[in-house]
C-alpha positions in Angstrom: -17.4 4.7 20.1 -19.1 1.2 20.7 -20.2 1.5 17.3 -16.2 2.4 16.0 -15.3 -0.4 18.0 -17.7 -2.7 16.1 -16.9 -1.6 13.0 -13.1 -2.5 13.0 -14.1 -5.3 14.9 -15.6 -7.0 12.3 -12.7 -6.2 10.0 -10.3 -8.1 12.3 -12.9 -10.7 11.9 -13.1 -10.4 8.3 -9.6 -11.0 7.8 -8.4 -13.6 10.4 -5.8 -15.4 8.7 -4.2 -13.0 7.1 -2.3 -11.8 10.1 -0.4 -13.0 13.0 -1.9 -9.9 15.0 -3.0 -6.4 14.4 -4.7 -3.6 16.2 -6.5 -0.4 15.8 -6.5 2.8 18.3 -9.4 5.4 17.1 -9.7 8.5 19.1 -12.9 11.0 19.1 -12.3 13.9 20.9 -11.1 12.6 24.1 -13.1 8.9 23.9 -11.2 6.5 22.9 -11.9 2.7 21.3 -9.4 -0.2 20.8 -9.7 -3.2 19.2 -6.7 -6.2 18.6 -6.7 -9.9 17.4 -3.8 -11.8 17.9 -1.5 -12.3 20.7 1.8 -10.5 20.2 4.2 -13.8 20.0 3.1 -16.4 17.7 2.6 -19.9 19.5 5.3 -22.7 18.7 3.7 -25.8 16.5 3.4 -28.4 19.1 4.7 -26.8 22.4 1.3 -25.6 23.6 2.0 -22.5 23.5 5.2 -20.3 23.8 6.1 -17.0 26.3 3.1 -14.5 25.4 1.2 -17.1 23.5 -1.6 -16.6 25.0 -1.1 -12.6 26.1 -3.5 -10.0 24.4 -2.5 -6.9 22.6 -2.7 -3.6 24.3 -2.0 -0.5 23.4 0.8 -0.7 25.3 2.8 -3.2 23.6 5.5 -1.8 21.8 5.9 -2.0 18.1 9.3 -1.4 15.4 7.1 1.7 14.2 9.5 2.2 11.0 8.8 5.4 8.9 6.4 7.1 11.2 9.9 7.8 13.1 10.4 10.4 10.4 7.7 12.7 11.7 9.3 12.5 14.9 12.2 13.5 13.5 11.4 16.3 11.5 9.3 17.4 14.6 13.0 18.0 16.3 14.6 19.6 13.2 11.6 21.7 13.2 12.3 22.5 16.8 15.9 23.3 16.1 14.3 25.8 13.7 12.2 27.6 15.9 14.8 27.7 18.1 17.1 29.6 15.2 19.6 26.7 15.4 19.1 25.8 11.8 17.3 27.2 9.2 14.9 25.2 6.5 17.6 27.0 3.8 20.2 25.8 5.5 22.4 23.2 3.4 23.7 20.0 4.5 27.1 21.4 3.3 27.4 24.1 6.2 26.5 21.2 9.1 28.2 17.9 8.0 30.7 19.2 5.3 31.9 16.3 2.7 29.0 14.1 3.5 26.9 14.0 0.1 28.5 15.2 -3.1 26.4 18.6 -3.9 25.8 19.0 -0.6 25.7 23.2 -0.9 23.1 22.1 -3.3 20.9 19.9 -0.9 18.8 22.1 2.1 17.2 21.1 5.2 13.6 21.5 3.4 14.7 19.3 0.6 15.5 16.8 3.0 12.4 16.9 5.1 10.2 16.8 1.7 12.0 13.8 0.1 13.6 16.7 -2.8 17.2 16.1 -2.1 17.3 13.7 -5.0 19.4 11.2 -2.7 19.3 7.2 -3.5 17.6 5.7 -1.1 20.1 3.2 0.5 17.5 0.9 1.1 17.4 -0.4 -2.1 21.1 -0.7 -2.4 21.8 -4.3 -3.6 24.6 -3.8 -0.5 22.2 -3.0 1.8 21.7 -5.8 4.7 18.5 -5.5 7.1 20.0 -7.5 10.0 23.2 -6.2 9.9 24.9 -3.3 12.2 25.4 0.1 10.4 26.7 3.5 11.3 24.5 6.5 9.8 27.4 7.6 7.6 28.1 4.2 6.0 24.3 4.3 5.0 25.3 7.8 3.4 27.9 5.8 1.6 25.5 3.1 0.0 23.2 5.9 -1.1 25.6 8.3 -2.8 27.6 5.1 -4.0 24.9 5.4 -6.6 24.2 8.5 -8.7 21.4 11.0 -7.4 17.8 10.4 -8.7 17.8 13.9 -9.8 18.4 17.7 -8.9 18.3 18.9 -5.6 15.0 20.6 -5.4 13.3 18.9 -8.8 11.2 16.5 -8.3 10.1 14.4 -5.2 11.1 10.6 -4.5 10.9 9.1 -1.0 14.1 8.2 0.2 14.8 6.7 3.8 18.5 8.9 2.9 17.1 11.9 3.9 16.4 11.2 7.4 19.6 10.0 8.3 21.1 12.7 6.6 18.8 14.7 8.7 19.8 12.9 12.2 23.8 13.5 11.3 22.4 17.4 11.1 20.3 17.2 14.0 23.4 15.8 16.1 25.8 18.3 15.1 23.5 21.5 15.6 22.4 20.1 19.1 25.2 18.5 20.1 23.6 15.4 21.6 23.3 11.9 19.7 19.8 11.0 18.5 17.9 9.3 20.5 18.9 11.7 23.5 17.5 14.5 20.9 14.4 12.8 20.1 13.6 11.8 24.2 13.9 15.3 25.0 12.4 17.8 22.0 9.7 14.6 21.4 8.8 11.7 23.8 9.4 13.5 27.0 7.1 16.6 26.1 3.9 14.3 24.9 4.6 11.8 27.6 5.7 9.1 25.2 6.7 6.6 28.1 6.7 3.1 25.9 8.6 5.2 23.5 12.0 5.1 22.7 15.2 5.6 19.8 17.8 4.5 22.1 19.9 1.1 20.9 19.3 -0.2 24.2 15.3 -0.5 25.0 14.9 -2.1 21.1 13.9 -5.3 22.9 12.1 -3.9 26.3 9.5 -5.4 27.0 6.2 -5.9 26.3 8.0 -6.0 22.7 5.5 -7.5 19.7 7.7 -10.1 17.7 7.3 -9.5 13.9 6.8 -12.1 11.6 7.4 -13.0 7.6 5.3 -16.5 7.1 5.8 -18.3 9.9 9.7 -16.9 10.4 10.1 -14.5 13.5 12.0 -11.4 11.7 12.0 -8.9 14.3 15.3 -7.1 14.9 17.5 -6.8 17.9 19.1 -4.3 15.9 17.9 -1.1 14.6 21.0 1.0 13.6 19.7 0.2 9.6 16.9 2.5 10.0 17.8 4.9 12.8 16.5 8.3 11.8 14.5 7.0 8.8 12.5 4.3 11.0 14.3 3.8 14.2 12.1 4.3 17.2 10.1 1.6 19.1 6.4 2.6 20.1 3.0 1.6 20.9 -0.4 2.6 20.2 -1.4 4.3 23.0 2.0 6.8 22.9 1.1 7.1 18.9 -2.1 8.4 19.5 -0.1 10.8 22.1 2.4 12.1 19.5 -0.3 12.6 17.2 -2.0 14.8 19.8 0.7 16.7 20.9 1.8 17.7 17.2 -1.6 19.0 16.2 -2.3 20.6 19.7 0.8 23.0 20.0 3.1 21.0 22.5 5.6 20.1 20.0 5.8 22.5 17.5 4.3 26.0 16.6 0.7 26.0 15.1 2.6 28.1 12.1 5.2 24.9 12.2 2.6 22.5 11.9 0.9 24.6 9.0 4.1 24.2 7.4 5.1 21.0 7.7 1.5 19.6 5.9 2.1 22.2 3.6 2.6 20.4 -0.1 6.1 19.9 -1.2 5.4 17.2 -3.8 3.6 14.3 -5.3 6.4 11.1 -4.5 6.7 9.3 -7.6 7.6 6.3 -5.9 5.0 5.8 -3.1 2.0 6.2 -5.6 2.5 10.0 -6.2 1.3 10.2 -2.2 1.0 14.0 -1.3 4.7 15.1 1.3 5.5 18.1 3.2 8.0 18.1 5.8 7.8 14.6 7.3 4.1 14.4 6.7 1.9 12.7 4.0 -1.5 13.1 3.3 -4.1 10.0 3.2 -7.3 11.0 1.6 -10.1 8.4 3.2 -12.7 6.7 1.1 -15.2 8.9 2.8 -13.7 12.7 1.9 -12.1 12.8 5.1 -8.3 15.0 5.2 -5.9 12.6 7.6 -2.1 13.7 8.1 0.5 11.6 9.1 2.6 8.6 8.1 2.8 5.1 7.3 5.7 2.6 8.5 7.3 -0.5 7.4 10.2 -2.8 8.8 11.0 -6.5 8.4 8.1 -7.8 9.9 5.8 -5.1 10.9 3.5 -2.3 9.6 2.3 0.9 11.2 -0.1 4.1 10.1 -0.5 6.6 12.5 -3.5 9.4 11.3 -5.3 12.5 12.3 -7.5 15.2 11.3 -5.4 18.7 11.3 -7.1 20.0 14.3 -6.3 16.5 15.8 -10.3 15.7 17.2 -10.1 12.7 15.6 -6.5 9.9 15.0 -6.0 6.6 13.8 -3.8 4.1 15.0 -3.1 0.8 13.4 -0.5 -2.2 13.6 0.3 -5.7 12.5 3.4 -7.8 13.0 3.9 -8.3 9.3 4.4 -6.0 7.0 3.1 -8.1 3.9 -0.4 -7.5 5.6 -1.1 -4.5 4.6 -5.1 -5.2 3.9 -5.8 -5.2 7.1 -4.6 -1.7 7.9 -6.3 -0.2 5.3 -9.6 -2.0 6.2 -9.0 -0.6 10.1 -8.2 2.8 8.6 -11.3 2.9 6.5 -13.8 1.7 9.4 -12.0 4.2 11.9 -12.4 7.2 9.8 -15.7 6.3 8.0 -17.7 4.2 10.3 
């Protein structure tokens, strides 16, 4: 673990400047090694510091984790599923009638694997980051534009999907959200810096995120909600990633399924899905599941072998850094 440690180490090192902060959580077995640069608010320009300026990371501070918040998700839709709820066949039709056009058309699976076809209101020239947003007007900038293809087709990420998903999820349950996803997720792998609720989005110790020199982090995170909603830290990461591979969240036949291959996503560099989990193939021949994240001014990866003896955890506070979470990835997994 020393020798892990040193490895990503020298990686932070290698890189210092291209980053306000980053970190890296690697777990063996049940050792552990962390490394961070970086303090989690960025000093003002002459005021000798500013509140945290001269704090450390942890893995304890709490990040905007973006898209890894979809295989949280899909862990509770997965739950609903085992619990005969809802159904992977299921369409989104029969739970939120009238909310996509098609939507006999569109399942639960399709959704989870990114095959719904739905635009991806993200890139909706509409679409505003710091603004307030209900899920279903996010709907409505997605199928304001015609469907990418057939339900079922092809595969094409789409952050559509997992709000679509969340609307289901709240109907079937009959609870909102983040009540949903504190209960079937954070609560059961003892996620305590973890949470979806509107409310803790700023609770403290909260990392500030950063494009330049410009402090972009959001007070507001109804925009991503179920596609990238949830604010977490390193240490609960590496907790969700042990819980999902070690039976406490889902089935082991669940799990099988969900890194089961849907699809090749055409636009996220034909990246191998299955139900709200990619696949990252290391330069070293190593299998890793999990997912990447991305928000206004942070980026996350959260990584493990599928009998979970060995996760990555990595984070910056801008998102345009993405070298230096690929360079952590690599000396965690390879070193």
């Amino acid at each position: 673990m020393d020798a892990l440690a040193r490895a990503m180490e020298e990686r932070l090192e290698l890189l210092e400047g291209t980053y306000p902060a980053a970190l890296a959580l690697v777990r063996v077995g049940d050792q552990t090694a962390f490394v961070s640069a970086g303090p989690p608010v960025r000093a003002r320009r002459g005021s000798g510091g500013s509140k945290g300026g001269g704090e450390q990371l942890t893995d304890r501070h709490r990040f905007q984790i973006g898209s890894v918040s979809k295989t949280m998700l899909a862990v509770a839709v997965l739950q609903l599923v085992e619990d005969g709820n809802l159904s992977l066949t299921d369409t989104v039709e029969q739970h939120v009638p009238g909310l996509v056009p098609d939507g006999d058309q569109i399942t639960v699976e399709d959704l989870l694997a990114h095959r719904s076809g739905l635009f991806n209101y993200t890139d909706s020239m509409r679409f505003l980051w710091d603004a307030h947003w209900e899920p279903t007007e996010l709907v409505e900038l997605a199928t304001a534009r015609s469907p990418e293809f057939d339900p079922g087709e092809d595969s094409s990420y789409s952050n559509t999907n997992y709000v679509v998903l969340g609307l289901i999820a709240e109907q079937v349950a009959g609870q909102p959200l983040d009540r949903i996803l504190d209960e079937r997720v954070f609560s059961p792998a003892l996620m305590t810096d973890t949470s979806a609720s509107p409310g803790r989005v700023t609770d403290a110790p909260l990392v500030h995120g950063y494009e330049g020199r410009r402090d972009v982090t959001l007070t507001d995170m109804s925009m991503a909600w179920g596609a990238g909603g949830v604010v977490s830290s390193a240490r609960d990461l590496d907790r969700f990633l042990q819980a999902l591979t070690g039976g406490v969240l889902v089935d082991s036949s669940t799990f099988e399924d969900m890194r089961t291959w849907r699809g090749d996503l055409l636009n996220r560099n034909s990246t191998s899905y299955g139900l709200g989990l990619g696949e990252l193939n290391a330069p070293c021949d190593v299998e890793m599941v999990g997912h990447s994240g991305g928000l206004p001014g942070f980026g996350t990866e959260a990584w493990t072998v599928p009998d979970g003896t060995r996760s990555v955890v990595a984070m910056t506070n801008d998102v345009e850094a993405g070298a230096i979470l690929t360079n952590l990835i690599t000396a965690a997994i390879c070193s």
